[in-house]
SEPABA-69158 format. One line per 8 residues: number of its first residue (from 1); for each residue x, y, z of C-alpha. Coordinates in pm, 1 decimal, padded with zeros to 6 digits. Each point is the difference from the previous one (the first is absolute). Example, Ala and Ser with C-alpha at 12.3 -4.5 7.8 and 13.67 -1.06 7.14 Angstrom:
BEGIN
1	01230.0,-00450.0,00780.0 ~ 00137.0,00344.0,-00066.0 $
***
This chain:
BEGIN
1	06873.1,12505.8,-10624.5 ~ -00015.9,00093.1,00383.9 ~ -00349.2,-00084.4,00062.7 ~ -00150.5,-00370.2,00173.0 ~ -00290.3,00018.8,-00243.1 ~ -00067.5,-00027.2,-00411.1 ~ -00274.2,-00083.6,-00181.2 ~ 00073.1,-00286.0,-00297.6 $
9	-00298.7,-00077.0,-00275.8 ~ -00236.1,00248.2,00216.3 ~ 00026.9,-00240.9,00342.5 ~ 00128.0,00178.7,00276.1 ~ 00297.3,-00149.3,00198.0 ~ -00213.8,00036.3,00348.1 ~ -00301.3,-00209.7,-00206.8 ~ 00224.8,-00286.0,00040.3 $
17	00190.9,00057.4,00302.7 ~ 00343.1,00075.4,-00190.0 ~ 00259.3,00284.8,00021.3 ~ 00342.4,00123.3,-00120.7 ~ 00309.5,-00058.6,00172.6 ~ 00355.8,00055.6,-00000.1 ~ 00264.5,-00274.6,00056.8 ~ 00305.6,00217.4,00030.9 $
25	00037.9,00303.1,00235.5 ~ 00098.5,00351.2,-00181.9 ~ -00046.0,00163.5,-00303.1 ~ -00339.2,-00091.7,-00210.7 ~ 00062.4,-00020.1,-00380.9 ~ -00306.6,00084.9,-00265.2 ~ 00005.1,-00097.9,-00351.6 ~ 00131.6,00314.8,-00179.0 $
33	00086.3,-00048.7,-00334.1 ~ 00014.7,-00323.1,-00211.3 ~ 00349.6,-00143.9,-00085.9 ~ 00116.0,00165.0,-00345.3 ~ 00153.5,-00212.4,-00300.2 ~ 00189.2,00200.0,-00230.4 ~ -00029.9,-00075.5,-00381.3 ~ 00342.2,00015.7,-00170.2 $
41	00181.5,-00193.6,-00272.3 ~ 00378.4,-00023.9,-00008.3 ~ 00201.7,-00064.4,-00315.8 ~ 00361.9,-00113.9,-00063.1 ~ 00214.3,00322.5,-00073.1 ~ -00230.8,00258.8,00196.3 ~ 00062.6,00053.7,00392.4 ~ -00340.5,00181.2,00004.3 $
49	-00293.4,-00216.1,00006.1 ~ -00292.4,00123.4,-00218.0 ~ -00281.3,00103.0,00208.0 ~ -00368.4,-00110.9,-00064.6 ~ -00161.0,00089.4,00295.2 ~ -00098.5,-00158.8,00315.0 ~ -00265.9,-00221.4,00190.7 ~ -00159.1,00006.9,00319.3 $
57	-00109.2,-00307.7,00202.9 ~ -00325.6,00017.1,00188.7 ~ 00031.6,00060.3,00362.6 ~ 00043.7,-00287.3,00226.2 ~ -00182.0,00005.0,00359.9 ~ 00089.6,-00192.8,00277.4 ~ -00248.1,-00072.8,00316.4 ~ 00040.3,-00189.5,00330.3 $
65	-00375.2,-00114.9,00166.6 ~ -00082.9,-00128.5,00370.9 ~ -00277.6,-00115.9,00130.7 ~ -00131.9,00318.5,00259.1 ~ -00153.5,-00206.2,00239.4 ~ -00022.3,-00431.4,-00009.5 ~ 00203.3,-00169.6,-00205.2 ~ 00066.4,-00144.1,-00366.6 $
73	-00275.8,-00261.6,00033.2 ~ -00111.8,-00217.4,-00338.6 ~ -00320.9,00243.7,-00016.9 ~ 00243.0,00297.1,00000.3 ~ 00252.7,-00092.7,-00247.0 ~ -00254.4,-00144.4,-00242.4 ~ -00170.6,00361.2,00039.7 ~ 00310.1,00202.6,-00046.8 $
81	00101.4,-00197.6,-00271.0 ~ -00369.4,00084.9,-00196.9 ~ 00110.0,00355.8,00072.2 ~ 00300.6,-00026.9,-00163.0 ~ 00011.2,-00253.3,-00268.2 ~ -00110.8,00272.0,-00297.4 ~ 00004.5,-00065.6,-00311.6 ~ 00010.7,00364.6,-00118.3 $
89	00149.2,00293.8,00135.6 ~ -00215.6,00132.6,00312.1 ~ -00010.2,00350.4,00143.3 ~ 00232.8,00025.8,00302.0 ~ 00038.6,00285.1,00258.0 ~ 00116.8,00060.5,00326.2 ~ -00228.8,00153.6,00284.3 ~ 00334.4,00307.4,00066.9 $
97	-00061.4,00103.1,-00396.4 ~ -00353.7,-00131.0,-00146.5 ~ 00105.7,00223.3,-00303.2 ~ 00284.0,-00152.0,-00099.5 ~ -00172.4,-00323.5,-00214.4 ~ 00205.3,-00276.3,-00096.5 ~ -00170.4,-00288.5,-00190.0 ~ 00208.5,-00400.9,00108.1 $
105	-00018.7,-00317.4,-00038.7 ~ 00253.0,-00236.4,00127.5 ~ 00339.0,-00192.7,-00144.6 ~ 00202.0,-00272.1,00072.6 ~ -00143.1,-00191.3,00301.1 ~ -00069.6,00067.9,00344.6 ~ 00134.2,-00151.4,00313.7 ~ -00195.8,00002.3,00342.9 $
113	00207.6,00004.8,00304.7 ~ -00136.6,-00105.9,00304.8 ~ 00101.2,-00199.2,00387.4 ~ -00141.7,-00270.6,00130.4 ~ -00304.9,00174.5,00069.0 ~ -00051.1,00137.3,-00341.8 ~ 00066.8,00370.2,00086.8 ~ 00195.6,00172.5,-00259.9 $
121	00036.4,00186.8,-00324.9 ~ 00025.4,-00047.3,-00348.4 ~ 00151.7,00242.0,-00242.3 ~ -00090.5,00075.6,-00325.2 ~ 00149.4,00140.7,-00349.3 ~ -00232.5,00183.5,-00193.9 ~ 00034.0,00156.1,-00372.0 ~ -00183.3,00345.2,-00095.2 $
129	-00115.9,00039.3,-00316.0 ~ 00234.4,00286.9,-00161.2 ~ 00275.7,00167.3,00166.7 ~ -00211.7,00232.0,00146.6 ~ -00315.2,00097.2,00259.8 ~ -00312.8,00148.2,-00045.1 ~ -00216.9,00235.0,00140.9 ~ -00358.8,-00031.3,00070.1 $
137	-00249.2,-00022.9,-00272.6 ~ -00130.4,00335.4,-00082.3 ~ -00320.3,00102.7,-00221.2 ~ -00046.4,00309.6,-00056.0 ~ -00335.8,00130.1,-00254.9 ~ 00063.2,00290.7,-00210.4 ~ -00349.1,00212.2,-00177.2 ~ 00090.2,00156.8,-00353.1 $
145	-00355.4,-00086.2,-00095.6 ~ -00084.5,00390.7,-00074.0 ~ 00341.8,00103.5,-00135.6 ~ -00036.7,00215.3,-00356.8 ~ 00381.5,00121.9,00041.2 ~ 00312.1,-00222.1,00063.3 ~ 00076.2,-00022.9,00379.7 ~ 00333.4,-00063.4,00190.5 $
153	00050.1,-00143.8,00359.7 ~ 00225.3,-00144.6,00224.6 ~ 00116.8,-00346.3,00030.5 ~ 00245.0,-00042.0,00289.5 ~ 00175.8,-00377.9,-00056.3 ~ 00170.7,00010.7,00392.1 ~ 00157.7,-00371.4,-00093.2 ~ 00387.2,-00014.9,-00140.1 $
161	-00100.6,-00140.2,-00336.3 ~ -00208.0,00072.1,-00301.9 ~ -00378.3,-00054.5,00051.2 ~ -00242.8,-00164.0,-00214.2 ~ -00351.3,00016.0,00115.2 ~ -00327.9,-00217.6,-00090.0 ~ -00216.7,00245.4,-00139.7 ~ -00397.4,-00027.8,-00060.7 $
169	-00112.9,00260.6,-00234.5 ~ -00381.2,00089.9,-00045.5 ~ -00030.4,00187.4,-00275.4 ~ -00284.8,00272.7,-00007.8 ~ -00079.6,00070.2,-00334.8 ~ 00102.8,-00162.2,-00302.5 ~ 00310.7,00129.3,-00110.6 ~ 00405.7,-00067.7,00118.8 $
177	00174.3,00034.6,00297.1 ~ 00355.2,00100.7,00081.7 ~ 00236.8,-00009.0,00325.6 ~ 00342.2,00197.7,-00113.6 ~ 00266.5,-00010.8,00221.1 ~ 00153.6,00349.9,00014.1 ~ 00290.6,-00111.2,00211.8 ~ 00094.1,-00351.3,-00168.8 $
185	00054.8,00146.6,-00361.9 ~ -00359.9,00101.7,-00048.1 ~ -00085.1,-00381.2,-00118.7 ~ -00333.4,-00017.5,-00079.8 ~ -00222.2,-00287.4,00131.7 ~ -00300.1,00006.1,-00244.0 ~ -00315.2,-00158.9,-00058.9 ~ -00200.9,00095.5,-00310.8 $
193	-00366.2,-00051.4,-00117.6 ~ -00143.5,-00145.3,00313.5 ~ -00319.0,00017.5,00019.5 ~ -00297.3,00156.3,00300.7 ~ 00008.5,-00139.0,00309.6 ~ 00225.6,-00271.8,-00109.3 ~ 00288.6,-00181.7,00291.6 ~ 00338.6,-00034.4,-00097.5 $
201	00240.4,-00179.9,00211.6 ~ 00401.1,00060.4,-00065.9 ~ 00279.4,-00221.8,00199.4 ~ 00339.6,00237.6,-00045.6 ~ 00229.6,-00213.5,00142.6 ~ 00287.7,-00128.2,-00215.7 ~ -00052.9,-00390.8,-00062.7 ~ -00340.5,00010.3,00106.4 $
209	-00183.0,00309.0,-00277.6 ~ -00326.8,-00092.9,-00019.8 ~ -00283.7,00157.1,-00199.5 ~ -00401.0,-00048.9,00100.1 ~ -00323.9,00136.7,-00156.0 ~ -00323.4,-00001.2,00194.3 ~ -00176.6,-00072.5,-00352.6 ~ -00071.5,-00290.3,-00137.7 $
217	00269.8,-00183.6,-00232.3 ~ 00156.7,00377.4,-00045.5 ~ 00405.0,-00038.9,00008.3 ~ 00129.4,00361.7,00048.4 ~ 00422.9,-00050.1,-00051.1 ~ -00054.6,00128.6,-00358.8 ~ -00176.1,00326.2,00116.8 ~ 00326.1,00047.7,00318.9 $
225	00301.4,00208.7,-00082.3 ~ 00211.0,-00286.1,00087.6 ~ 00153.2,00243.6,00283.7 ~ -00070.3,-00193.8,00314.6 ~ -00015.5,00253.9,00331.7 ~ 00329.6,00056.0,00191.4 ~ 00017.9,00218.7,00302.5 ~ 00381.3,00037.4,00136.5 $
233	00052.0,00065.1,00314.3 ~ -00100.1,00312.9,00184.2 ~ -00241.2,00282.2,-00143.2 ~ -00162.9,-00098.7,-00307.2 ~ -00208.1,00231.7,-00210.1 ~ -00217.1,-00145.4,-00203.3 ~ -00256.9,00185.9,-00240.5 ~ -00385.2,-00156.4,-00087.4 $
241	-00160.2,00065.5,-00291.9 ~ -00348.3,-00165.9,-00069.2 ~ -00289.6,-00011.4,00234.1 ~ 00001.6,-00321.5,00183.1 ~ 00022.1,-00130.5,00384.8 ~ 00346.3,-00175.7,00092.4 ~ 00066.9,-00255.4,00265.2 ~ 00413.7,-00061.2,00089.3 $
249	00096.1,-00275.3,00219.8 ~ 00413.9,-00078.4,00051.2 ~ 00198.7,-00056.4,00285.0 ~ 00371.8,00168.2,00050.1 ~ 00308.1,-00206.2,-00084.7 ~ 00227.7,00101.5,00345.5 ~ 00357.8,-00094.3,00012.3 ~ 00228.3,-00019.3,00299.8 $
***
């Protein structure tokens, strides 16, 4: 992180006088991947361990804050300390690569160092949420609302790891819809029986799968293939079949 200026919770370091420094002269290190834990079990008799798999940590971030003009006064330190005492994990970014997302919030505690005249630093460990970054949000609208023939198209995921978008499906005519996955297996993400006109809402991330019908006290898990969407990374083609109006919103898991 090379640049003076972030942006923390959607407050902009220059909104309260704040920047980036570095303590040591040199090299700059970056948060690249998360420290790795390997899953093994060893047994009396057997040199080789058995193998289960491994674990990732989340990334850890550390910052160092001044003052860019005045000093640490009690105003100033209750203010950054508002900024930064989170209880949830806040979008971060830096101002040299706003598309590079991390979301924080802080650990352990944090120290301000200052001289007699309360001018200083304080520096500041933070913990991301997974053991990666993220892109910027995207939404992107897709119209299948006259389609009488299956249709394929492109679905580039430019992140390093599987993608699983939010999807809003409007669904013109009653009837089903399906999104197959030519290049993951051809799984088949499936709705059937919806009805004209009607909203459903589909959350395809793992630990989060969420199903949501515009209609009344209408549960539609029993009418979904079961076949949550997955798009792996790079070019995806996926093939629509049903008339209906899609909305995807997702953001790219980025490593490194």
């Amino acid at each position: 992180m090379h640049s003076e200026y972030f942006s923390y919770d959607g407050v902009r370091s220059t909104e309260i006088d704040v920047y980036l420094v570095k303590l040591d002269k040199g090299l700059v290190s970056d948060p690249f991947l998360g420290e790795r834990e390997v899953i093994q079990e060893s047994i009396t008799g057997n040199d080789t361990p058995y193998f289960f798999g491994t674990r990732t940590s989340q990334l850890r971030v550390t910052l160092t804050l001044e003052c860019r003009e005045g000093y640490w006064t009690r105003e100033k330190r209750r203010e950054v300390a508002r900024l930064l005492d989170k209880k949830k994990y806040c979008e971060f970014y830096t101002t040299d690569d706003i598309d590079t997302l991390y979301f924080l919030q802080y650990v352990g505690g944090i120290d301000l160092y200052t001289n007699a005249i309360q001018d200083g630093y304080l520096t500041v460990e933070f913990l991301n949420i997974s053991p990666y970054t993220y892109s910027r949000l995207y939404a992107k609208n897709y119209n299948f609302s006259t389609n009488t023939t299956p249709d394929v198209f492109e679905f580039t995921n430019l992140g390093d790891n599987p993608l699983y978008p939010e999807i809003w499906i409007e669904k013109i005519g009653a009837g089903d819809v399906s999104i197959i996955n030519l290049s993951n297996g051809g799984k088949e993400f499936k709705f059937t029986g919806l009805a004209d006109k009607e909203q459903v809402y589909v959350d395809n991330r793992p630990h989060f799968h969420y199903i949501e019908s515009s209609l009344n006290n209408i549960y539609r898990y029993d009418n979904f293939s079961g076949n949550y969407l997955e798009i792996l990374r790079g070019v995806n083609r996926l093939q629509i079949t049903g008339q209906c109006n899609l909305l995807f919103q997702y953001q790219f898991e980025l490593k490194g």
